[in-house]
ZAKE-534628 format. One line per 8 residues: number of its first residue (from 1); for each residue x, y, z of C-alpha. Coordinates in steps of 0.1 Angstrom, whole numbers. Layout:
# ZAKE-534628
NUM	X Y Z | ...
//
This chain:
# ZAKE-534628
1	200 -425 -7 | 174 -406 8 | 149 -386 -11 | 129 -355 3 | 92 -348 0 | 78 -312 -1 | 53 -304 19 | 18 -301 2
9	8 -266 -7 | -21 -254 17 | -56 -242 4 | -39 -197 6 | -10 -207 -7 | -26 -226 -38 | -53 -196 -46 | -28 -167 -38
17	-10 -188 -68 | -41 -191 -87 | -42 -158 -91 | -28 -144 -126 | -5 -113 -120 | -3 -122 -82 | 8 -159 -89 | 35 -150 -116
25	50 -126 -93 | 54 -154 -64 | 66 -181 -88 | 90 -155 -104 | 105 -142 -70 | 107 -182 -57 | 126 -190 -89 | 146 -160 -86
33	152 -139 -50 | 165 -109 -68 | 133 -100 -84 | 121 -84 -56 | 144 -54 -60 | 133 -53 -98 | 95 -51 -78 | 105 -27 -53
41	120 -2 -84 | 87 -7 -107 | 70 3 -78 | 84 35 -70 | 89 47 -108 | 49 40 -110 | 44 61 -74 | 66 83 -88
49	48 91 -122 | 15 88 -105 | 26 120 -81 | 34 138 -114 | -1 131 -134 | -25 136 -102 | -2 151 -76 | -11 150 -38
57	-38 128 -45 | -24 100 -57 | 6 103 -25 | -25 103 -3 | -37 72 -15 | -7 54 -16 | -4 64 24 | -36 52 32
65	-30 20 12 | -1 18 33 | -22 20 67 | -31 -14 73 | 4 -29 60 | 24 -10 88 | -6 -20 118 | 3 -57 101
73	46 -52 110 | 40 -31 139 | 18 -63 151 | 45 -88 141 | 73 -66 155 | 52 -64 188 | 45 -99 195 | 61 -115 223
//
C-alpha cells in the first residue's frame, strides 16, 4: 500500500488563499471545476449592467483592466 503526500503549499499560494473573496473562489473552483463557468456568467451580467448604469465609461474601464491580462497570455503564448 502506498500512500501519497501533497506537496506543501508555497508562501503565494497560501496568501492568495488567505484572502477572503479571493480564497473562497479558489477553494470553490478546486472543489468543483465547473464553477468557473458560473464565474465567467456573474461576470458578464455585472459588465453587462455596469454598461447600462454608466455606459462607455464603465466598457472603458473594463478594457484597460483588461490591458495587462492580455500582455500576460500574449507573453505566455510567445515564449519559446
Amino acid at each position: 500500500m502506498t500512500t501519497a503526500t501533497l506537496p506543501a503549499p508555497n508562501l503565494f499560494s497560501r496568501i492568495v488563499r488567505a484572502i477572503p473573496v479571493v480564497g473562497g473562489l479558489i477553494r470553490a473552483v478546486e472543489r468543483e471545476v465547473d464553477t468557473i463557468y458560473y464565474l465567467l456568467v456573474i461576470a458578464v451580467t455585472a459588465l453587462v449592467l455596469a454598461i447600462q448604469t454608466w455606459g462607455l465609461p464603465a466598457l472603458v474601464l473594463t478594457a484597460v483592466a483588461m490591458v495587462p491580462v492580455m500582455f500576460v497570455i500574449l507573453i505566455i503564448l510567445a515564449r519559446p
